[in-house]
C-alpha positions in Angstrom: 0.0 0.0 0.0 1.1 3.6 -0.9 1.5 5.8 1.8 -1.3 8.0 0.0 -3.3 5.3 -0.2 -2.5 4.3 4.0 -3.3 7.9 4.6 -6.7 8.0 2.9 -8.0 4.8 4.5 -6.6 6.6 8.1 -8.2 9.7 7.1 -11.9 7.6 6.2 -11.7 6.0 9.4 -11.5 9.8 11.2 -14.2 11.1 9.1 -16.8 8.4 9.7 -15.4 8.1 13.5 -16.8 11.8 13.8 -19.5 11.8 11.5 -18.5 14.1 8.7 -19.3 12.4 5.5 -21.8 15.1 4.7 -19.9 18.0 5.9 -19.3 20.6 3.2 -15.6 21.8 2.3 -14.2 24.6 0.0 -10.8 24.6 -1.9 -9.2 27.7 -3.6 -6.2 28.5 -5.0 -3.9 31.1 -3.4 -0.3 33.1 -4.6 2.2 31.5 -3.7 5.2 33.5 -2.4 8.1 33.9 -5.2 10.6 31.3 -4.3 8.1 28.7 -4.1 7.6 27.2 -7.6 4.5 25.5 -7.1 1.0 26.9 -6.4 -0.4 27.2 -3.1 -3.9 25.9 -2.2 -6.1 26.2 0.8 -8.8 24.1 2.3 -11.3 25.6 4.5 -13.2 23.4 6.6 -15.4 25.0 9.2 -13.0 28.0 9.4 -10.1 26.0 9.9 -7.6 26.1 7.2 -5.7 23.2 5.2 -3.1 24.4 2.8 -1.0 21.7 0.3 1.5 22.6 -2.7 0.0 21.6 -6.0 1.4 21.6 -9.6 -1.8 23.6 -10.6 -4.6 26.2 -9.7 -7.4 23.6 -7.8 -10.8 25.1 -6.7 -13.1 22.9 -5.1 -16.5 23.3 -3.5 -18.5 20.3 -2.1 -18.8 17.7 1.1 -16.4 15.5 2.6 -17.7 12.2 0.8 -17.0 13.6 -2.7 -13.4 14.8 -1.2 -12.7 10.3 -0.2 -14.2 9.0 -3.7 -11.4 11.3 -5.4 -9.1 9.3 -7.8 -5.4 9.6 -6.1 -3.6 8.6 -9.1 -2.5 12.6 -10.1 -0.4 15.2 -8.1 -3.0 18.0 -8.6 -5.8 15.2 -7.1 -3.9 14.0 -4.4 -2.9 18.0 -3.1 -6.3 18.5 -3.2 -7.2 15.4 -1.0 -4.1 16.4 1.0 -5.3 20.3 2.0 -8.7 18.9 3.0 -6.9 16.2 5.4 -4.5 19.5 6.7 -7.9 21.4 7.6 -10.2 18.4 8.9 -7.4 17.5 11.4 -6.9 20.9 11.9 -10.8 21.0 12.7 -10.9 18.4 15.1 -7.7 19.1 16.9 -5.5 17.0 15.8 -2.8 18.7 13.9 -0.8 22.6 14.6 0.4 24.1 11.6 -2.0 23.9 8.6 -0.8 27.5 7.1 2.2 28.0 5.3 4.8 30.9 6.7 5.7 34.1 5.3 8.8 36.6 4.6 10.8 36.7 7.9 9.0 33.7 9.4 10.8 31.3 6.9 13.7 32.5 7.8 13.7 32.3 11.4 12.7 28.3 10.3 15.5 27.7 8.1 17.6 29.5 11.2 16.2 27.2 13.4 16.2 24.0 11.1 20.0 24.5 10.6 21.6 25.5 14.0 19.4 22.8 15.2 20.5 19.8 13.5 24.0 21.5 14.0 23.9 21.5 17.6 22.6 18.2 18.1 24.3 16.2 15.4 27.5 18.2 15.2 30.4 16.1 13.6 28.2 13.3 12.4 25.7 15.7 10.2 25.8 15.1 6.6 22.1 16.1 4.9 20.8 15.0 2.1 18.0 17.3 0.7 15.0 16.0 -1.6 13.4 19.1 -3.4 15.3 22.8 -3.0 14.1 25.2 -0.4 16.5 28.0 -0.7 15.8 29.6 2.2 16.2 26.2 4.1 19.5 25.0 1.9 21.1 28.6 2.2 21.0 28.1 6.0 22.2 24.8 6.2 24.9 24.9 3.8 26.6 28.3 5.8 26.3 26.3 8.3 27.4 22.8 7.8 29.3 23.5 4.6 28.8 22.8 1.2 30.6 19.5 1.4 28.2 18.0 3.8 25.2 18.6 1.9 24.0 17.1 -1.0 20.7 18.3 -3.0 18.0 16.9 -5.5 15.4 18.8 -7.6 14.0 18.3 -11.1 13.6 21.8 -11.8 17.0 22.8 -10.8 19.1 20.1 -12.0 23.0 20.7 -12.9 22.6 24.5 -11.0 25.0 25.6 -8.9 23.4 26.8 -5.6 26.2 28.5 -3.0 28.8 25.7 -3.6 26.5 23.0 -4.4 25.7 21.1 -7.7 21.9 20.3 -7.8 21.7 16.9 -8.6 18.9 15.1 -11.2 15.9 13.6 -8.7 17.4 10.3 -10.4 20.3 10.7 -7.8 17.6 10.8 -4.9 17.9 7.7 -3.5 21.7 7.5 -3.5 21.0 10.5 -1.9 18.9 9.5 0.6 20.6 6.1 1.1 24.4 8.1 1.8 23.1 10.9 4.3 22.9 11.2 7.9 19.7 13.1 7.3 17.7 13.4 4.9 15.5 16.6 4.8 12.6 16.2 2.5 9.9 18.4 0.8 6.7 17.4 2.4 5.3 17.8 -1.0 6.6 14.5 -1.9 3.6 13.1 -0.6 1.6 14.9 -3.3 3.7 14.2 -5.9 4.2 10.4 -5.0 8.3 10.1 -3.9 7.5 9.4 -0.9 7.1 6.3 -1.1 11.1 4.9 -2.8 12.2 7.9 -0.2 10.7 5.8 3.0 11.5 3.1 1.3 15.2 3.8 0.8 15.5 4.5 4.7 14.3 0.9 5.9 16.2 -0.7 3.4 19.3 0.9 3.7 21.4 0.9 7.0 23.5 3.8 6.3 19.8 6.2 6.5 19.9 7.3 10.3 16.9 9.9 10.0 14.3 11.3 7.7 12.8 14.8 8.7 9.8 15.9 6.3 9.6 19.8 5.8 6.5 22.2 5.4 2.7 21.7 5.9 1.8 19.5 3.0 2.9 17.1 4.9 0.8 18.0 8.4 -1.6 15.2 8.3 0.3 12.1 7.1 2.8 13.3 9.6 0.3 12.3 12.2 -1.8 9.4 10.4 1.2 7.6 9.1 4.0 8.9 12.3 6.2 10.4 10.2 8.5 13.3 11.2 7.8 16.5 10.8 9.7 20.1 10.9 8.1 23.2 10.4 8.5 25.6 12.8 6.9 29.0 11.8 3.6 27.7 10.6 0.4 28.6 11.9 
């Protein structure tokens, strides 16, 4: 089973726990802030809020049943079923940090994030990053050094980014499989590499951690006890 596919049968077991099949839900599309390459979209469920990264502008209005008899087998599909999980948790407690962060708050998160795993993995620390976050890599790589970080992303292949040569996503799990950490986009569990990226980490003994970024990734981090870092959400 694909961990979309584990979350949405978590997720069904919540909603009819609580009674919600018939509960109504709105999805619109929002700016996304201009490093981000992807388009920002925001569930609202009862006032609370649900954001996911998408490939595309999604706008959605209907109830919660229509939202878990959604095909899962495209990115844009599986964002959209992934905002409405973010706000539907958010709803019923379960989950902080459903809203992505702004300006100076992403900074003081990529601070954080960097002299974090500094301090408490000093020597040891090499970090493998799945998907560019600038703000994020900029910080680590002061920090660490260039030579102890390695990065993956599509749309940034053969770049140079301070130091470091952004490697084709067909590197990722050599990659993931060769780091002390791995630092991943929580996106991934939109866009499906999630799955060879967990899968990489059980399978190979040299993966001591894997720390998912950003609030795609809010709800699986709870339904499927993943690990999560994102400290200037809201």
């Amino acid at each position: 089973m694909s961990m979309i596919e584990e979350l949405k049968e978590n997720f069904i077991n919540i909603v009819e726990k609580n009674s919600l099949q018939h509960e109504n839900i709105e999805v619109k599309t929002h700016l996304s802030s201009p490093h981000e390459e992807e388009t920002l979209i925001e569930a609202d469920f009862k006032g609370n809020k649900g954001q996911a990264f998408s490939t595309g502008a999604i706008n959605f209005q209907g109830k919660i049943e229509d939202i878990l008899n959604i095909d899962l087998n495209t990115s844009e599909n599986r964002a959209l079923f992934i905002a409405c999980t973010n706000a539907v948790l958010k709803h019923l407690n379960l989950i902080e940090g459903t809203v992505h962060c702004n300006g100076k708050e992403a900074k003081r998160c990529a601070q954080r994030i960097a002299y974090g795993f500094s301090r408490r993995y000093g020597m040891f620390l090499t970090v493998g990053m799945v998907g560019l976050q600038p703000i994020i890599a900029e910080a680590l790589i002061k920090k660490i050094g260039k030579e102890n970080i390695r990065i993956c992303d599509g749309k940034n292949k053969d770049k140079n980014f301070y130091g470091v040569l952004i490697e084709d996503e067909r590197n990722m799990k050599d990659i993931v499989a060769g780091s002390f950490l791995t630092l991943a986009n929580g996106n991934t569990i939109a866009d499906g590499k999630i799955d060879e990226i967990i899968k990489t980490f059980k399978e190979d003994n040299k993966s001591r951690i894997v720390i998912f970024y950003g609030v795609t990734i809010a709800s699986a981090q709870k339904l499927l006890g993943l690990k999560r870092i994102c400290f200037e959400s809201h």
